[in-house]
C-alpha positions as CSV (number, residue, x, y, z in Angstrom):
1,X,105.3,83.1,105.4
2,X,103.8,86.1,103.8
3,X,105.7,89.7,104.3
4,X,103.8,93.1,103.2
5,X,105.7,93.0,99.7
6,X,103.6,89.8,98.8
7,X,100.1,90.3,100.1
8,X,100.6,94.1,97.9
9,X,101.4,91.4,94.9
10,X,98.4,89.4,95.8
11,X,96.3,92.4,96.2
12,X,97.9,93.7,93.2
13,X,96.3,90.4,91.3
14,X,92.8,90.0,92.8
15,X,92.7,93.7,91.8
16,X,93.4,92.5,88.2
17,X,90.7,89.4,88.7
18,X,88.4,91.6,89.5
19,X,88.4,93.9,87.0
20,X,88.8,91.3,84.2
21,X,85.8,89.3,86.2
22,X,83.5,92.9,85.4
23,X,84.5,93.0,82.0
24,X,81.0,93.0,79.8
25,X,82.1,92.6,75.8
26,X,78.6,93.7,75.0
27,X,79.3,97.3,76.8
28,X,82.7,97.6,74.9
29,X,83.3,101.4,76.0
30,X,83.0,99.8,79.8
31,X,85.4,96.6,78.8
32,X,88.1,99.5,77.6
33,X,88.0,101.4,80.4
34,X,88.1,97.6,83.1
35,X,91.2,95.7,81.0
36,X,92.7,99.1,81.0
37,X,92.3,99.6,85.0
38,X,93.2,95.6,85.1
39,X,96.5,96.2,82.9
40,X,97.6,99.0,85.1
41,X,97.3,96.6,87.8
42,X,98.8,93.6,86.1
43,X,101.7,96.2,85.5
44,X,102.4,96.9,89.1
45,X,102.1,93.6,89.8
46,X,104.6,92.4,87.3
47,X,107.0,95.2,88.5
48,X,107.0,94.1,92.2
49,X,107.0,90.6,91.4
50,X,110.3,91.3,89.4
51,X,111.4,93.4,92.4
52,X,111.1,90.2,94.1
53,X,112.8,87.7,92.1
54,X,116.0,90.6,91.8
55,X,116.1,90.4,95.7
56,X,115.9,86.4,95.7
57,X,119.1,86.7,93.1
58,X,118.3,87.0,89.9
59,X,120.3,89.5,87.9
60,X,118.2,92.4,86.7
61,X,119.3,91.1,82.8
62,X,117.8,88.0,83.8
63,X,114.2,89.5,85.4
64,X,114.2,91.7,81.9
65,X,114.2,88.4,79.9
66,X,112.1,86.6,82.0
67,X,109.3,89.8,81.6
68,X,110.0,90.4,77.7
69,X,111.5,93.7,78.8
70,X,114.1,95.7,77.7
71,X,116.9,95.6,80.3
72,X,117.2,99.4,80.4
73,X,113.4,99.4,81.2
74,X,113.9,97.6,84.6
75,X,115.4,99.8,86.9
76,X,112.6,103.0,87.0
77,X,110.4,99.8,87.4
78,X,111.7,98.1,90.3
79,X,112.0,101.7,91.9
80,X,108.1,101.7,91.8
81,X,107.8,99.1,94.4
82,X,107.1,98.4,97.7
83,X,110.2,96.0,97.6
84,X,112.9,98.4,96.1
85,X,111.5,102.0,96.5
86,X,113.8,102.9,99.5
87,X,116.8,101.8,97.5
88,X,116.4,103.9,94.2
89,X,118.8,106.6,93.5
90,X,118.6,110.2,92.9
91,X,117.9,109.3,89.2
92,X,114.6,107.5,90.3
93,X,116.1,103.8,89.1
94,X,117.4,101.1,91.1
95,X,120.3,99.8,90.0
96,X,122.2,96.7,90.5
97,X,124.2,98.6,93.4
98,X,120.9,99.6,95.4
99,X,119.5,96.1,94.5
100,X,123.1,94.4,96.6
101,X,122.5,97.2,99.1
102,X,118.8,95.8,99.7
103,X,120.4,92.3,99.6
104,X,122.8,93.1,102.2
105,X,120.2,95.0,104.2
106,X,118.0,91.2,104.1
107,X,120.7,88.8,105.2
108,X,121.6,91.1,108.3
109,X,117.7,91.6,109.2
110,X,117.2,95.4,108.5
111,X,115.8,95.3,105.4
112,X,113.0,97.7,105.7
113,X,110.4,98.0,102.2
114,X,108.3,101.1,101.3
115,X,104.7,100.7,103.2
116,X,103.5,101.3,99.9
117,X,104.6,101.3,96.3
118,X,105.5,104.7,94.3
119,X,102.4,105.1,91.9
120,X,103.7,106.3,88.1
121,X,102.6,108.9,86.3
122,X,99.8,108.3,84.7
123,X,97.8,109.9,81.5
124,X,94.8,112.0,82.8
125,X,92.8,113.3,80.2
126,X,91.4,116.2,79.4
127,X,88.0,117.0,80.8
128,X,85.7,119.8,78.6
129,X,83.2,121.3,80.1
């Protein structure tokens, strides 16, 4: 059974497929600018696949490991995604009291994630005209 926090992840991946697919060494200026659209997507994918391995139980200590993270980097992650979003706190991190809450809110059925994922900030350069 698939739920709209998965098919984001799998869209999340083909996205990253794609990109690596178009990815032309002999045009290196393109193959910057297509592994760094396909890291950006490989990111968001990592962070909702660790939003779903926190709900399934795994501590967020443990999802940091797992990822090569720093634990303290976790949290504003997992409030990026579709999965834990609605459960971050005013400090935009989820923490291991709104990752219980979204536990809780599971095993009684109202459970409710973000339609879609909080996008980061992201570096836009400078145009000159």
């Amino acid at each position: 059974m698939t739920t709209p926090t998965h098919d984001q992840l799998l869209q999340r991946l083909r996205a990253v497929r794609e990109s690596l697919e178009q990815v032309d060494p002999g045009q290196p200026e393109e193959a910057v600018e297509r592994l760094s659209r396909a890291r950006g997507e490989l990111d968001a994918a990592l962070d909702e696949a660790m939003a779903l391995a926190t709900l399934a139980g795994s501590s967020l200590r443990t999802v940091a490991g797992l990822a090569n993270l720093a634990p303290n980097s976790v949290p504003p992650r997992l409030a990026r995604t579709a999965s834990l979003s609605p459960y971050r706190n005013e400090e935009g991190k989820v923490s291991s009291s709104g990752v219980e809450r979204a536990r809780y809110d599971r095993e009684r059925g109202i459970y409710q994630p973000a339609a879609e994922p909080v996008e980061p900030l992201r570096f836009r350069r400078r145009r000159s005209d």
